[in-house]
MITITOR-98155 format. One record per atom (N, C-alpha, C): x, y, z; residue number from 1; residue in three letters; atom name. Coordinates in nm, 4 decimals. Example, Ala and Ser with C-alpha at 12.3 -4.5 7.8 and 13.67 -1.06 7.14 Angstrom:
% MITITOR-98155
{{1.3190 -0.5690 0.7800} 1 ALA N},
{{1.2300 -0.4500 0.7800} 1 ALA CA},
{{1.3200 -0.3300 0.7800} 1 ALA C},
{{1.2850 -0.2250 0.7080} 2 SER N},
{{1.3670 -0.1060 0.7140} 2 SER CA},
{{1.2900 0.0030 0.7870} 2 SER C},
END
This chain:
% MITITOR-98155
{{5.8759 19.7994 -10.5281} 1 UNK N},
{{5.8955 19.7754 -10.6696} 1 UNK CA},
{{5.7704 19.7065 -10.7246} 1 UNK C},
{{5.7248 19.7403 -10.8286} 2 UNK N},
{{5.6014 19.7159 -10.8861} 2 UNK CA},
{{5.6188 19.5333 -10.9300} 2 UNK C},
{{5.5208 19.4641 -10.9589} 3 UNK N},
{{5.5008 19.2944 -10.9391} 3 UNK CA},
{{5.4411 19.3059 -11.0751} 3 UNK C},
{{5.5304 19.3257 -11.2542} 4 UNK N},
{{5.4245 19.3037 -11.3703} 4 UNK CA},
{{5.3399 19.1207 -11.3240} 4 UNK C},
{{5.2685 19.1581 -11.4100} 5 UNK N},
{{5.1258 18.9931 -11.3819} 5 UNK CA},
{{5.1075 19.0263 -11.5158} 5 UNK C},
{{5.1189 18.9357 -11.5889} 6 UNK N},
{{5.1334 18.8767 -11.7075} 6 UNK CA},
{{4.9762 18.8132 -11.7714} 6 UNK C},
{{4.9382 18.8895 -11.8673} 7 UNK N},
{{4.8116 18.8306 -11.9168} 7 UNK CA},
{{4.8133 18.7406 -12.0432} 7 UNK C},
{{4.7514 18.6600 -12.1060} 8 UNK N},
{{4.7549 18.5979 -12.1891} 8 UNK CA},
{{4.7417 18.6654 -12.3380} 8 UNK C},
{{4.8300 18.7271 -12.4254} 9 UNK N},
{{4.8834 18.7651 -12.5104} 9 UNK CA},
{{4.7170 18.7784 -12.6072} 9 UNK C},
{{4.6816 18.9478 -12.6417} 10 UNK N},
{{4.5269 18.9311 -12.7182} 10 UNK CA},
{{4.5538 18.9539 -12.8195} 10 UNK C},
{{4.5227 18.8579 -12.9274} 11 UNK N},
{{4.5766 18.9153 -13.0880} 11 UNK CA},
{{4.4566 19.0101 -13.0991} 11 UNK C},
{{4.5735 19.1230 -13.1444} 12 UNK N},
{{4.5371 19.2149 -13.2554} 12 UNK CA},
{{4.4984 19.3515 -13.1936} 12 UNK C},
{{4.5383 19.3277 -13.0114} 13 UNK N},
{{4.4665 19.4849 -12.9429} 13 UNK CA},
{{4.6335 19.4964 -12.8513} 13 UNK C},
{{4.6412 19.5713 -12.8242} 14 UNK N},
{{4.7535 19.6072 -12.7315} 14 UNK CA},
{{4.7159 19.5896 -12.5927} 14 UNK C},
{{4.7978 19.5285 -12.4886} 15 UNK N},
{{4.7484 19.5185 -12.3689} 15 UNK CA},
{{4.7791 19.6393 -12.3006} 15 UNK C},
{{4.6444 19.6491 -12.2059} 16 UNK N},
{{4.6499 19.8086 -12.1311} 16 UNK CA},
{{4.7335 19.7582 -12.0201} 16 UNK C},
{{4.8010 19.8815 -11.9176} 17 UNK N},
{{4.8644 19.8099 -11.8157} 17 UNK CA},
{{4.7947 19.9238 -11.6640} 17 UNK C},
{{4.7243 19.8686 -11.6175} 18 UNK N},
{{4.6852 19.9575 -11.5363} 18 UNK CA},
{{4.7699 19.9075 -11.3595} 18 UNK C},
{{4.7460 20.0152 -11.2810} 19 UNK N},
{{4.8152 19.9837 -11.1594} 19 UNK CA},
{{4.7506 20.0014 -11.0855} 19 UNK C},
{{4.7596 19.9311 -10.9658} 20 UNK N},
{{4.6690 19.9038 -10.8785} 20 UNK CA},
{{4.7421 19.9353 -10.7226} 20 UNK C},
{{4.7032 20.0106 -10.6653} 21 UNK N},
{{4.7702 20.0596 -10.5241} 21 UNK CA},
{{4.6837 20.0508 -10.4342} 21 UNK C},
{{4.7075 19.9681 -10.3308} 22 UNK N},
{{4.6568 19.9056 -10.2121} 22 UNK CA},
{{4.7451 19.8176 -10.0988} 22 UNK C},
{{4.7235 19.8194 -9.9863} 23 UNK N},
{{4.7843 19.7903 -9.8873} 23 UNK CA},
{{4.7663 19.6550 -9.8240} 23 UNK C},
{{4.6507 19.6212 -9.8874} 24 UNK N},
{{4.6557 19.4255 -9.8951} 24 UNK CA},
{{4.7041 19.3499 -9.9436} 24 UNK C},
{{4.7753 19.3108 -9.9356} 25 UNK N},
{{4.8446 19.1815 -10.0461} 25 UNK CA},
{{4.7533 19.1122 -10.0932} 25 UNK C},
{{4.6259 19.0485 -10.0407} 26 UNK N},
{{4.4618 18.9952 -10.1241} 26 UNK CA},
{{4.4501 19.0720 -10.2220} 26 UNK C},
{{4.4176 19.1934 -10.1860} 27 UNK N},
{{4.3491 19.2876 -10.2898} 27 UNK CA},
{{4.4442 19.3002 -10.3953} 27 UNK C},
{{4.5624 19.3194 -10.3925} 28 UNK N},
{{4.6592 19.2854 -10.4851} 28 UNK CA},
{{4.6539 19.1775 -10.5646} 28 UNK C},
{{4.6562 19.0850 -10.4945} 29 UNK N},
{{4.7011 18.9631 -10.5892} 29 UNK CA},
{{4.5996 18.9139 -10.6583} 29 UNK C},
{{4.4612 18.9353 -10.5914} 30 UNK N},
{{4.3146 18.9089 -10.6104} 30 UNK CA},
{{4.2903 19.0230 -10.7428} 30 UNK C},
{{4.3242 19.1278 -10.7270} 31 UNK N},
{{4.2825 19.2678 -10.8336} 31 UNK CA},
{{4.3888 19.2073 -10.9922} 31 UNK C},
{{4.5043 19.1950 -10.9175} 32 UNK N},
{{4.6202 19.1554 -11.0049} 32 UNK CA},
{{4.5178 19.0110 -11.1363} 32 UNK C},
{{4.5128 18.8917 -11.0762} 33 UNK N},
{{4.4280 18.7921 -11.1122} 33 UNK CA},
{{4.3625 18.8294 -11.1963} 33 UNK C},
{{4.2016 18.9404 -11.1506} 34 UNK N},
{{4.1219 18.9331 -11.2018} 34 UNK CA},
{{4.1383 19.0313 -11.3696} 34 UNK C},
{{4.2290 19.1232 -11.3108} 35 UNK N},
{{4.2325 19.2089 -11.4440} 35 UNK CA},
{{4.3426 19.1095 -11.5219} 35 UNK C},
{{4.4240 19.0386 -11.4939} 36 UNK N},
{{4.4952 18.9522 -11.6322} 36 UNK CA},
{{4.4030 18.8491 -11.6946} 36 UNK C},
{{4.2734 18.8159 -11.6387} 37 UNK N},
{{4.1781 18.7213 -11.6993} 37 UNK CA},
{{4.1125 18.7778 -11.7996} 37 UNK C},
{{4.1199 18.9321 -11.7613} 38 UNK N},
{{4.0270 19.0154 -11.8446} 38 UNK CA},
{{4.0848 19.1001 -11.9791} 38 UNK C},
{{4.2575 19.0450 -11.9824} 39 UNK N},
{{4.3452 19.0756 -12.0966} 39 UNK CA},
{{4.4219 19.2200 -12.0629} 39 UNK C},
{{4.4334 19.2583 -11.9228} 40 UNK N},
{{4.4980 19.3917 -11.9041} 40 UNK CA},
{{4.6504 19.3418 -11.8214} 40 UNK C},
{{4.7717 19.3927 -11.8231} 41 UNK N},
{{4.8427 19.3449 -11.7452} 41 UNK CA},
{{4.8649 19.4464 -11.6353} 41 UNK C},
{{4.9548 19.4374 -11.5168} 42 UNK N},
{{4.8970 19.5181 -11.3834} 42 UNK CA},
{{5.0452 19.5304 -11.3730} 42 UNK C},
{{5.0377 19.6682 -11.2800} 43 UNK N},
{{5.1611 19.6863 -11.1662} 43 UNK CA},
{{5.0919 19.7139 -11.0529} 43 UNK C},
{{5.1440 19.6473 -10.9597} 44 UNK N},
{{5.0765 19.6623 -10.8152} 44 UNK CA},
{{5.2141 19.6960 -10.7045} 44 UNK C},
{{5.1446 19.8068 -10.5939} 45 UNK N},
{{5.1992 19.8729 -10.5366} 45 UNK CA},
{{5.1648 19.8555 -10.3852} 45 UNK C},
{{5.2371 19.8368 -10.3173} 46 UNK N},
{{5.1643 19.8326 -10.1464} 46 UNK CA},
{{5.1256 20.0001 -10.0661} 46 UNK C},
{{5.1667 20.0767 -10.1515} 47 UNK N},
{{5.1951 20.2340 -10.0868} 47 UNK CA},
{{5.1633 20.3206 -10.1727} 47 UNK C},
{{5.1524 20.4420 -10.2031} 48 UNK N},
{{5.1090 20.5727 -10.2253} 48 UNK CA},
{{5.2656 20.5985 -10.2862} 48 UNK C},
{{5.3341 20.5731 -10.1486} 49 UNK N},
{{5.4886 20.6160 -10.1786} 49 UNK CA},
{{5.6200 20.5197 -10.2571} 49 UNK C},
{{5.5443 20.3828 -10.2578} 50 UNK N},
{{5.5553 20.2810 -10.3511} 50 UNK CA},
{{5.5529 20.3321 -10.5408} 50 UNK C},
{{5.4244 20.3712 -10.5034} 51 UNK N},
{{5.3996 20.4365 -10.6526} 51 UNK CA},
{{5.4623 20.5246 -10.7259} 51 UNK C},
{{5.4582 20.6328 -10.5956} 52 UNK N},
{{5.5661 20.7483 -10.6354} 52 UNK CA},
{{5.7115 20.7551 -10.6932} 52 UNK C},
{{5.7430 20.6335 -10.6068} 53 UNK N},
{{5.8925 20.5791 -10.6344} 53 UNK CA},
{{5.9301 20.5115 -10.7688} 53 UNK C},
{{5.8111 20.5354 -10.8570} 54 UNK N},
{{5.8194 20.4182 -11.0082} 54 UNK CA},
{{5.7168 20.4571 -11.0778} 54 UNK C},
{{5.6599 20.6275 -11.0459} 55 UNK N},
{{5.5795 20.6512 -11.0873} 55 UNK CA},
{{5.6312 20.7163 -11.2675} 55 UNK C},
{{5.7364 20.7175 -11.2520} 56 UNK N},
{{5.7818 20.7990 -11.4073} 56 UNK CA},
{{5.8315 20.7136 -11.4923} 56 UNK C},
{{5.8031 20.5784 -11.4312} 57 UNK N},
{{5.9091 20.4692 -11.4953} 57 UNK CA},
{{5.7554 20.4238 -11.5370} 57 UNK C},
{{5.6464 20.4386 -11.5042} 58 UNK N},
{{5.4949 20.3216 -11.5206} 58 UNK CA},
{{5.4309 20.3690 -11.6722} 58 UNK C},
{{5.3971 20.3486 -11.6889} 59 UNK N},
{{5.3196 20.3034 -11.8271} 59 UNK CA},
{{5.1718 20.2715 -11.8387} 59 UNK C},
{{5.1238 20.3001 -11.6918} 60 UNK N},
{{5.0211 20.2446 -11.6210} 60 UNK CA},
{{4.8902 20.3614 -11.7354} 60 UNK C},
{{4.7890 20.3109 -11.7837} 61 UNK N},
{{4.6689 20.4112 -11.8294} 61 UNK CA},
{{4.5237 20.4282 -11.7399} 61 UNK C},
{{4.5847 20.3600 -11.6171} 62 UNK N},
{{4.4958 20.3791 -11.5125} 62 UNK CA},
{{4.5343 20.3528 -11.3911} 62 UNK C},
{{4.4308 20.4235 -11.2634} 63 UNK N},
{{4.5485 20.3224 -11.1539} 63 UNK CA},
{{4.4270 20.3564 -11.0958} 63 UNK C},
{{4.3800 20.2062 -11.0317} 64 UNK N},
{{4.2973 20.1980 -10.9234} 64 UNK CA},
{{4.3641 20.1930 -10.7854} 64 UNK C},
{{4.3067 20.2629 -10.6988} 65 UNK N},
{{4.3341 20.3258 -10.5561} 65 UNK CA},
{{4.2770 20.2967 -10.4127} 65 UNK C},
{{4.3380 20.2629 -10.3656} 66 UNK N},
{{4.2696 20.2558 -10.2224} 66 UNK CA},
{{4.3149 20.4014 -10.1735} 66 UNK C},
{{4.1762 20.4144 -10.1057} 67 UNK N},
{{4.1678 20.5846 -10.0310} 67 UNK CA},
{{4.2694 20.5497 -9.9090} 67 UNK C},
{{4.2372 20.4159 -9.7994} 68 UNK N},
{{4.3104 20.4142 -9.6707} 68 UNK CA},
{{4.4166 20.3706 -9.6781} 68 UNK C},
{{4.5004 20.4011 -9.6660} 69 UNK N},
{{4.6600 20.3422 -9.7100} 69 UNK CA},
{{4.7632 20.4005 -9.5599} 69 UNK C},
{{4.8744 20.2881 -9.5502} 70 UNK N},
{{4.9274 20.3295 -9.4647} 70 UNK CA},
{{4.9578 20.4221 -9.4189} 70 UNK C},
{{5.0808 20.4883 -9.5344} 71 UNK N},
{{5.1291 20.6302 -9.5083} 71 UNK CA},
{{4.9928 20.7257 -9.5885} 71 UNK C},
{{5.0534 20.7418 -9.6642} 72 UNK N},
{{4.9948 20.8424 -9.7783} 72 UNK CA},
{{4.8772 20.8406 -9.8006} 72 UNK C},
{{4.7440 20.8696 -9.7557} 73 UNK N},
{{4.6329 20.8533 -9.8494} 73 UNK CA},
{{4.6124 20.8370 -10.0043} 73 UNK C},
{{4.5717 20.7381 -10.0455} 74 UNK N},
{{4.4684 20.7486 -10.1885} 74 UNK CA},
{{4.4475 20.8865 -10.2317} 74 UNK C},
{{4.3533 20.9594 -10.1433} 75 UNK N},
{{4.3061 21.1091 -10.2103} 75 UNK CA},
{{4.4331 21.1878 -10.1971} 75 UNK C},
{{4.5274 21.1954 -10.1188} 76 UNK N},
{{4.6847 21.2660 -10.1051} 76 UNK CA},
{{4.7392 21.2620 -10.2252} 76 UNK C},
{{4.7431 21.0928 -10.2748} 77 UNK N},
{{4.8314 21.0940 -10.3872} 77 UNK CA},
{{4.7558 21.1112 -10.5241} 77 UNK C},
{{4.6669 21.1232 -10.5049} 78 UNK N},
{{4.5406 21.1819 -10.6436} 78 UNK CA},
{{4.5732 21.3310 -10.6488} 78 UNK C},
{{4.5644 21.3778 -10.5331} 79 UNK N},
{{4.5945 21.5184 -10.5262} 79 UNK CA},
{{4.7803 21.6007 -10.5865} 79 UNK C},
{{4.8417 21.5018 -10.5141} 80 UNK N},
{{4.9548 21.5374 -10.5682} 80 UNK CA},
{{5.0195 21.5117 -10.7339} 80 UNK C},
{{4.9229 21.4390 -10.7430} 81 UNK N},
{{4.9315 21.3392 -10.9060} 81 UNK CA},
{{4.9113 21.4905 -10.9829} 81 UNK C},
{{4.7846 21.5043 -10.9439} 82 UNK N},
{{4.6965 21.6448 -11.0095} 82 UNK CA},
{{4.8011 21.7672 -10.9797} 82 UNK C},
{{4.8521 21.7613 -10.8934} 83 UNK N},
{{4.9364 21.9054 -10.8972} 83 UNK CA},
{{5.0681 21.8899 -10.9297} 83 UNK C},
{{5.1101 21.7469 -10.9810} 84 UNK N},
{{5.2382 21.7797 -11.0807} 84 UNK CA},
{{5.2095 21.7641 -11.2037} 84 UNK C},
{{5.0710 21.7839 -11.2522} 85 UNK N},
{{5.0163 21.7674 -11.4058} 85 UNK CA},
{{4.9480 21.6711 -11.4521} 85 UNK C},
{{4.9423 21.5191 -11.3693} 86 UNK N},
{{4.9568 21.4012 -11.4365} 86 UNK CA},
{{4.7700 21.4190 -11.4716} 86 UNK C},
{{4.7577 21.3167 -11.5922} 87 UNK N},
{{4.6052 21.2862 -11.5698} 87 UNK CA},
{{4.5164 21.1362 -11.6044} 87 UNK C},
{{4.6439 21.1265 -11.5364} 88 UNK N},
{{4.6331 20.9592 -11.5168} 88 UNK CA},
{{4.4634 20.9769 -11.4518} 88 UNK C},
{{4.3928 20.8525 -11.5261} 89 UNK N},
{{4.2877 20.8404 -11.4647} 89 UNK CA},
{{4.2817 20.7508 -11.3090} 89 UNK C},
{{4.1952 20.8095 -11.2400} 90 UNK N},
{{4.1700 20.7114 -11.0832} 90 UNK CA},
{{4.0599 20.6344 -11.0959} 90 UNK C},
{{4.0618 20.5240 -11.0542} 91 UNK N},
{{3.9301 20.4647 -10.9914} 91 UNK CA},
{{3.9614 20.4468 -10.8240} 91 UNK C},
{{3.9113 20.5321 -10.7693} 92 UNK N},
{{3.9159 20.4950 -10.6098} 92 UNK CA},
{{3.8637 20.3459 -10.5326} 92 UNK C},
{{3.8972 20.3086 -10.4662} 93 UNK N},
{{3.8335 20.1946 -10.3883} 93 UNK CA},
{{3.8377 20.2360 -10.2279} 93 UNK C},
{{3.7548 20.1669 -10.1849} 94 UNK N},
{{3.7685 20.1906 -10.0293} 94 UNK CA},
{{3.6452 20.1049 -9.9626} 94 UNK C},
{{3.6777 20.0587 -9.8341} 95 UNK N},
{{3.5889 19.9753 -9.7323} 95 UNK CA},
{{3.5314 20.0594 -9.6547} 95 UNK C},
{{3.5565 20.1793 -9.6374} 96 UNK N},
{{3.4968 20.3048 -9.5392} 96 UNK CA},
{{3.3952 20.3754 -9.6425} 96 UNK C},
{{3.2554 20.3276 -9.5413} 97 UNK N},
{{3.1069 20.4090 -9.5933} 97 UNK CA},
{{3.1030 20.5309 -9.5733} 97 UNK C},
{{3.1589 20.6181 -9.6271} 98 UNK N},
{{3.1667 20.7616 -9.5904} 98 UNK CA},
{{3.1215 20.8620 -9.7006} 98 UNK C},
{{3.0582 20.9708 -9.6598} 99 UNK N},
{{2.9960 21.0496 -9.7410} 99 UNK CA},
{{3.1009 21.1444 -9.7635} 99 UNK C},
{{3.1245 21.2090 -9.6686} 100 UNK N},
{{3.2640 21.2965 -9.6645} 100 UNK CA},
{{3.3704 21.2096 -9.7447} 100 UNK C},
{{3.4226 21.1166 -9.7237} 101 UNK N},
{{3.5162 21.0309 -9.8179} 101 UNK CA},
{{3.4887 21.0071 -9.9405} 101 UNK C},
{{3.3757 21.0060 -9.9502} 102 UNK N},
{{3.3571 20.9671 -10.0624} 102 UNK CA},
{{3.3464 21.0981 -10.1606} 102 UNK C},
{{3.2943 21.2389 -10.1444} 103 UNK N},
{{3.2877 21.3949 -10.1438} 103 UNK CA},
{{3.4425 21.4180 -10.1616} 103 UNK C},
{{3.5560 21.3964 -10.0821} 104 UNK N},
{{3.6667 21.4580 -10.0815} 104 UNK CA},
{{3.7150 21.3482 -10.2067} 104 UNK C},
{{3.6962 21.2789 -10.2376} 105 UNK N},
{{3.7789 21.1580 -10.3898} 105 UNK CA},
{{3.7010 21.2059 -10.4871} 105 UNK C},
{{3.5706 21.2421 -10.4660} 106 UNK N},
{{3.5372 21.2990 -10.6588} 106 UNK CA},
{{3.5791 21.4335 -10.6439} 106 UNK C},
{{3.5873 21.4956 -10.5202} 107 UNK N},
{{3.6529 21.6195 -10.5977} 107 UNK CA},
{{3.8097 21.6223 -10.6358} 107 UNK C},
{{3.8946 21.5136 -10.5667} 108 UNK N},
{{3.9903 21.5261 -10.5919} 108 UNK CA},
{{3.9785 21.4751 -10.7163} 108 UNK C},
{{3.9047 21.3984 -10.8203} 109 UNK N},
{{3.8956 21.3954 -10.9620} 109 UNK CA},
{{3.9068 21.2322 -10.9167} 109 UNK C},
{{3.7952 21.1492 -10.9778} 110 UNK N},
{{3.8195 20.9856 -11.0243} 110 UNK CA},
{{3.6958 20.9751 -11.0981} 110 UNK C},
{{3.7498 20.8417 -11.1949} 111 UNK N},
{{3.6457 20.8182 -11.2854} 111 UNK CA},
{{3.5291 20.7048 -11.2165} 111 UNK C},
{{3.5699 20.6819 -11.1150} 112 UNK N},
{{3.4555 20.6088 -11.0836} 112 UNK CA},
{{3.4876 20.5941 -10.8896} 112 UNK C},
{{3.3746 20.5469 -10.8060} 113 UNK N},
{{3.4289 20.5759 -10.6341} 113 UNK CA},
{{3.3586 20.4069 -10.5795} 113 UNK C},
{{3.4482 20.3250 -10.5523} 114 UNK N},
{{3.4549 20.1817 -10.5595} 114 UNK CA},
{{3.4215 20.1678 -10.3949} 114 UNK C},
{{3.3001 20.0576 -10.3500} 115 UNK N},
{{3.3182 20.0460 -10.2236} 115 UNK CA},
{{3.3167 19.8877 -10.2248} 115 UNK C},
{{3.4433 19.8517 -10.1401} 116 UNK N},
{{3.4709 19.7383 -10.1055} 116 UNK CA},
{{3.3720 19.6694 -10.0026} 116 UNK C},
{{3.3110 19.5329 -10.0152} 117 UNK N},
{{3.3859 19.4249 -10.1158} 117 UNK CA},
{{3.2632 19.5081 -10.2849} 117 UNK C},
{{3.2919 19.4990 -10.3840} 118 UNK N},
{{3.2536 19.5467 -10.5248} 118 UNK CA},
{{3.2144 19.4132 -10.5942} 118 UNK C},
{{3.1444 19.3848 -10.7056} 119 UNK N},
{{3.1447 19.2897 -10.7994} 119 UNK CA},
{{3.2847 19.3203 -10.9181} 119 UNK C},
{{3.2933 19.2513 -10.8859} 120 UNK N},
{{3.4293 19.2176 -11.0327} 120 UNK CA},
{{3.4040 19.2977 -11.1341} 120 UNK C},
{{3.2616 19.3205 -11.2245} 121 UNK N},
{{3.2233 19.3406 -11.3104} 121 UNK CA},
{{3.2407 19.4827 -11.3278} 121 UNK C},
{{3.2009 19.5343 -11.1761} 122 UNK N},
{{3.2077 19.6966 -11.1433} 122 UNK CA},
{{3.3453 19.7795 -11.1729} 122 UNK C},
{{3.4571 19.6897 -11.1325} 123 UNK N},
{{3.5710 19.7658 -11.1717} 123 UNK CA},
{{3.6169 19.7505 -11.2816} 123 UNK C},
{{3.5884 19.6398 -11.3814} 124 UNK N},
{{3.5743 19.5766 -11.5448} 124 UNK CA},
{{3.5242 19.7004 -11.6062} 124 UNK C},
{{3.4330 19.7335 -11.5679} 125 UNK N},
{{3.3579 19.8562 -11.6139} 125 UNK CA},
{{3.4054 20.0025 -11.6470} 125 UNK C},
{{3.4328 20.0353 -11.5001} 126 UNK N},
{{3.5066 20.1205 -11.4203} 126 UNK CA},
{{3.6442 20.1748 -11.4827} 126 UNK C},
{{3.6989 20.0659 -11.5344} 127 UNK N},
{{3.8664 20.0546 -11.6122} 127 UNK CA},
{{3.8505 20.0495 -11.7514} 127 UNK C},
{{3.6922 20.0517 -11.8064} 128 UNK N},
{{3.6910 20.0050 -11.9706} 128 UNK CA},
{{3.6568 20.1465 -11.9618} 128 UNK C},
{{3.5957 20.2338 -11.8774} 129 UNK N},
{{3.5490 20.3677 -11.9267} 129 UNK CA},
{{3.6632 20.4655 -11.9027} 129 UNK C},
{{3.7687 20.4433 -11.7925} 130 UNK N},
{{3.8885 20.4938 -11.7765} 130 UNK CA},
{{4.0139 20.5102 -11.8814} 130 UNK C},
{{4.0101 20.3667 -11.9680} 131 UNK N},
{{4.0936 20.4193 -12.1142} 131 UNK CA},
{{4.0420 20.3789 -12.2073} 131 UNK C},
{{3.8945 20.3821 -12.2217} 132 UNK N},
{{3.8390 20.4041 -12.3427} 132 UNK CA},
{{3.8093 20.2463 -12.4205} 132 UNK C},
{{3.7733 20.1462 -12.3552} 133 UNK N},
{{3.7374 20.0553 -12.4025} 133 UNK CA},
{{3.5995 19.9632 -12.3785} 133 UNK C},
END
């Protein structure tokens, strides 16, 4: 079940709610943190299949991704996203230096390909060009 994180209320813009799927509870709570400082509020997911399970209920206008995930891959559930229509934007993340990995996530479609550990600023970025801010 998704964990809303609550940002400090921005007069006069609507808060975006992006989701964040990863298998760390750090990276969660740490990703969670940094984007409510930055005025976005979050749903965070431990699974692929987490997501799936609350994926029609989310509201999410972005969802940053970890590629290595327990069950389900990152690029699996980008892929399956894409073949039931959705076009939810991705920002991928991942700790694995891989060329091939990194090749198989832009083709599966993301707006940006994140390698962990990242500067803060990078996924600030990353998420302002994803819904347009």
């Amino acid at each position: 079940m998704p964990q809303a994180i609550e940002a400090a209320a921005i007069v006069g813009a609507e808060r975006k709610i992006v989701g964040i799927v990863d298998d760390d509870p750090g990276m969660l709570k740490g990703g969670g943190r940094l984007l409510s400082a930055h005025g976005f509020l979050t749903e965070v997911y431990p699974s692929a299949e987490g997501f799936l399970e609350r994926a029609t209920a989310s509201e999410a206008c972005c969802l940053v991704l970890d590629i290595n995930l327990g069950g389900m891959s990152g690029i699996e559930l980008r892929r399956r996203l894409a073949e039931e229509g959705s076009t939810l934007p991705v920002i991928f993340m991942t700790a694995v230096n891989s060329e091939i990995i990194e090749r198989e996530a832009v083709e599966a479609g993301c707006v940006a390909y994140l390698r962990k550990p990242f500067p803060s600023r990078q996924l600030i970025e990353a998420i302002g060009k994803a819904v347009g801010c």
